[in-house]
C-alpha positions as a LaTeX table, in Angstrom:
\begin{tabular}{lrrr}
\hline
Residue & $x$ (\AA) & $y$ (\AA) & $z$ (\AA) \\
\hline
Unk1 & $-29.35$ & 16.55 & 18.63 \\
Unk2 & $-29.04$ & 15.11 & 22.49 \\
Unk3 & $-26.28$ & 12.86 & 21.48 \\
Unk4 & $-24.42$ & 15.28 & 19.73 \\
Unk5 & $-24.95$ & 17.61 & 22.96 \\
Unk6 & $-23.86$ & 15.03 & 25.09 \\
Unk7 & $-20.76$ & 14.48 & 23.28 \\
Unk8 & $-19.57$ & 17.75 & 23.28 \\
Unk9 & $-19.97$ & 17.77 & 26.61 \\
Unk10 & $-18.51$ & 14.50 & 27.66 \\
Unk11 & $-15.53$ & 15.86 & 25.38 \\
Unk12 & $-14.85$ & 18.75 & 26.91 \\
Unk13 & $-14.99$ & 17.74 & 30.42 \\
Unk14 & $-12.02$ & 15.23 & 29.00 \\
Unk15 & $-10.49$ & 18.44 & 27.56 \\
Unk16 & $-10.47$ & 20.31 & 30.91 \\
Unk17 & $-9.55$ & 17.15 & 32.57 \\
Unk18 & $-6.08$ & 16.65 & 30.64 \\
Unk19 & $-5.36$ & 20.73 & 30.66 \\
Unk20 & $-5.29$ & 20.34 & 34.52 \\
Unk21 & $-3.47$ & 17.10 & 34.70 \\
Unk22 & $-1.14$ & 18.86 & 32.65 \\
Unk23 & $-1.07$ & 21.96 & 34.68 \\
Unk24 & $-0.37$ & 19.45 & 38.36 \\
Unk25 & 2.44 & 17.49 & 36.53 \\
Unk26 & 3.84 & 21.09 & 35.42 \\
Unk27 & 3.61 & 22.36 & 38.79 \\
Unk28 & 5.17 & 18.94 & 40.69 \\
Unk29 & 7.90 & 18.94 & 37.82 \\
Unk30 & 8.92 & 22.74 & 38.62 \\
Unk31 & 8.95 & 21.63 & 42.28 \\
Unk32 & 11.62 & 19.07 & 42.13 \\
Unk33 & 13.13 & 21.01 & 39.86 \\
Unk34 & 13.68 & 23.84 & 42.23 \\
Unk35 & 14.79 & 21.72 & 44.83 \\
Unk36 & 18.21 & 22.93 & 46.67 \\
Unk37 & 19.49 & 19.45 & 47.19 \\
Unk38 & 21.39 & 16.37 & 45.29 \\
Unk39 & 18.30 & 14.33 & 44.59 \\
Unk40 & 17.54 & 10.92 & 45.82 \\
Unk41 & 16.82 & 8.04 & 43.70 \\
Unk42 & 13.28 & 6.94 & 43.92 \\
Unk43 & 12.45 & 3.26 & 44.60 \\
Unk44 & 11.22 & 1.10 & 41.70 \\
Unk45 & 7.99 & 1.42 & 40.01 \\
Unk46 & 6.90 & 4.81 & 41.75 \\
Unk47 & 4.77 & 5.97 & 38.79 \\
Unk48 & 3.20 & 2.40 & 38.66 \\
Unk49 & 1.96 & 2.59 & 42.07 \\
Unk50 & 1.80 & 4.71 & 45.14 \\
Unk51 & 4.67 & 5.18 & 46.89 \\
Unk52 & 4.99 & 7.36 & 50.51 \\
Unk53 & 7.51 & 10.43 & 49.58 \\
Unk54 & 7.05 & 9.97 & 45.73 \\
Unk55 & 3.01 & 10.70 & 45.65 \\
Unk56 & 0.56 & 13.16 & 46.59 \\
Unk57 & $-3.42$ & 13.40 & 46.36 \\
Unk58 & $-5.18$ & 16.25 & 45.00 \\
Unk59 & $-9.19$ & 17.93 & 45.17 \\
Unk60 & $-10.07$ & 19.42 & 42.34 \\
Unk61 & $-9.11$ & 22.76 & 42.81 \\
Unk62 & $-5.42$ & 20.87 & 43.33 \\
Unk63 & $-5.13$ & 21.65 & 46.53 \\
Unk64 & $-3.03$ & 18.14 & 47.83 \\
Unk65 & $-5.35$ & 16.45 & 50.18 \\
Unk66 & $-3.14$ & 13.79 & 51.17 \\
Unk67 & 0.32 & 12.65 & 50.45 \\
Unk68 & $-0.09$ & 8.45 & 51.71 \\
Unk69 & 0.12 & 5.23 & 49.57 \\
Unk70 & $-3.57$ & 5.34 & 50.08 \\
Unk71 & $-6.10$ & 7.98 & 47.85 \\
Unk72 & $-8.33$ & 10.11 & 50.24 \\
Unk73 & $-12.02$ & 9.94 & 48.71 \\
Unk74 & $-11.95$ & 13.75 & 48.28 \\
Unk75 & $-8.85$ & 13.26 & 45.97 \\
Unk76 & $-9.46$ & 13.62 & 42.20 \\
Unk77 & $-6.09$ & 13.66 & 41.20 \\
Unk78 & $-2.81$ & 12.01 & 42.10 \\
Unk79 & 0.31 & 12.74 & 41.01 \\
Unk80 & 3.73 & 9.99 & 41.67 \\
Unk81 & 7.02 & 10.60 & 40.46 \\
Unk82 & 10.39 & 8.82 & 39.99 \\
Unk83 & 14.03 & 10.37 & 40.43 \\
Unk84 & 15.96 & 8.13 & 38.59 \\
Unk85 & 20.08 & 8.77 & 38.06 \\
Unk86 & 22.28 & 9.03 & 35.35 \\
Unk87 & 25.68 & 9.32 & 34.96 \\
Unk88 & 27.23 & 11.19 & 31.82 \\
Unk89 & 30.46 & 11.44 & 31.90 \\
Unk90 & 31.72 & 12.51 & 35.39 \\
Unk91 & 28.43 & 14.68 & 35.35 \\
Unk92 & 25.62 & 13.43 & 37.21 \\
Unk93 & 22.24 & 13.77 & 36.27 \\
Unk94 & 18.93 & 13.19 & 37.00 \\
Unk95 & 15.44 & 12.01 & 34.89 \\
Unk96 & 12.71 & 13.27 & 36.65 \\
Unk97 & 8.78 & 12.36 & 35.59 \\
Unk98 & 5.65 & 13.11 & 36.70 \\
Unk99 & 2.29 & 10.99 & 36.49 \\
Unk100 & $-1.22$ & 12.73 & 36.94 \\
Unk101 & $-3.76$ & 10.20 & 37.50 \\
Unk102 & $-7.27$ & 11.54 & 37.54 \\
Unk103 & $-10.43$ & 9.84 & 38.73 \\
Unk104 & $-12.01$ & 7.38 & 36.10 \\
Unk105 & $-13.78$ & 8.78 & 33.47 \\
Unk106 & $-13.33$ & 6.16 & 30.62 \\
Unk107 & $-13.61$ & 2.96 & 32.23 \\
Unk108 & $-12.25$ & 1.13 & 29.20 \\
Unk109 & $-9.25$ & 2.53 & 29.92 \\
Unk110 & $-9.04$ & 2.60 & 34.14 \\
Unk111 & $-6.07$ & 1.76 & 35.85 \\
Unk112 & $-6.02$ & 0.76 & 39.16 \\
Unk113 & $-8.53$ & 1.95 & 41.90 \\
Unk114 & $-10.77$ & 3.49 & 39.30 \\
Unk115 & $-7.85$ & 6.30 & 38.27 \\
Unk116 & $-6.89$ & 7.21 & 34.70 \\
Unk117 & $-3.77$ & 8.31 & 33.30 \\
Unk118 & $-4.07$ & 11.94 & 32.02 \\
Unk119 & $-0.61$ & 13.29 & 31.72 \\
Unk120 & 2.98 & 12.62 & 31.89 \\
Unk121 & 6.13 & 14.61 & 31.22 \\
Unk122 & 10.00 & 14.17 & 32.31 \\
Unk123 & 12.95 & 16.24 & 31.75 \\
Unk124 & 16.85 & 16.14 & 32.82 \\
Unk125 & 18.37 & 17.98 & 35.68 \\
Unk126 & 21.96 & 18.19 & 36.42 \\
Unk127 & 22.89 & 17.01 & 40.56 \\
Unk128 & 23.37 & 19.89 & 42.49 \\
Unk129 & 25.27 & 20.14 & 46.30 \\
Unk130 & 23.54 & 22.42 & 49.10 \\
\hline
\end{tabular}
């Protein structure tokens, strides 16, 4: 009966875990989206690694707790992002993603400096001028 207790529990704190990484990379995603300027293009590899102006640090309440290439030790989440541009036609337009990494929980599966990858989404946006 312990094991199956422990399970459940270890599972749903994996549940929660995802539902708020999902929630962060919502939130970032809306942010850029909302943006009243013609993005910038990120630099390579800014979801593979921090990057200044394309990553932020989170508590767990996701309140951003530092926005360096370097995680605070209060931060359970970080979030990077990539801008990346496309041109369709004579319209331009942008991919935008979003990468919540959350504190190791699975260390079979741990990326760099003990964070795990939790959630991911991208959409389009069209360029817009000020």
């Amino acid at each position: 009966m312990m094991q199956l207790f422990s399970l459940s529990v270890t599972t749903n704190v994996a549940a929660k875990s995802a539902t708020v990484s999902t929630i962060l990379a919502w939130q970032k995603l809306e942010q850029l989206e909302a943006l009243p300027w013609t993005l910038v293009a990120s630099p390579s590899r800014t979801l593979a690694r921090n990057t200044s102006g394309f990553v932020d640090h989170l508590d767990a309440s996701g309140v951003v707790v530092g926005v360096s290439e370097l995680s605070p030790p209060q931060a359970v989440y970080t979030r990077r992002w990539s801008v990346e541009p496309v041109l369709v036609s004579t319209i331009e337009v942008f991919v935008l993603q979003v990468r919540v990494l959350v504190r190791g929980h699975a260390p079979d599966i741990e990326h760099e400096d003990g964070f795990i990858q939790q959630a991911q989404i991208a959409t389009v946006v069209k360029a817009r001028v000020q």
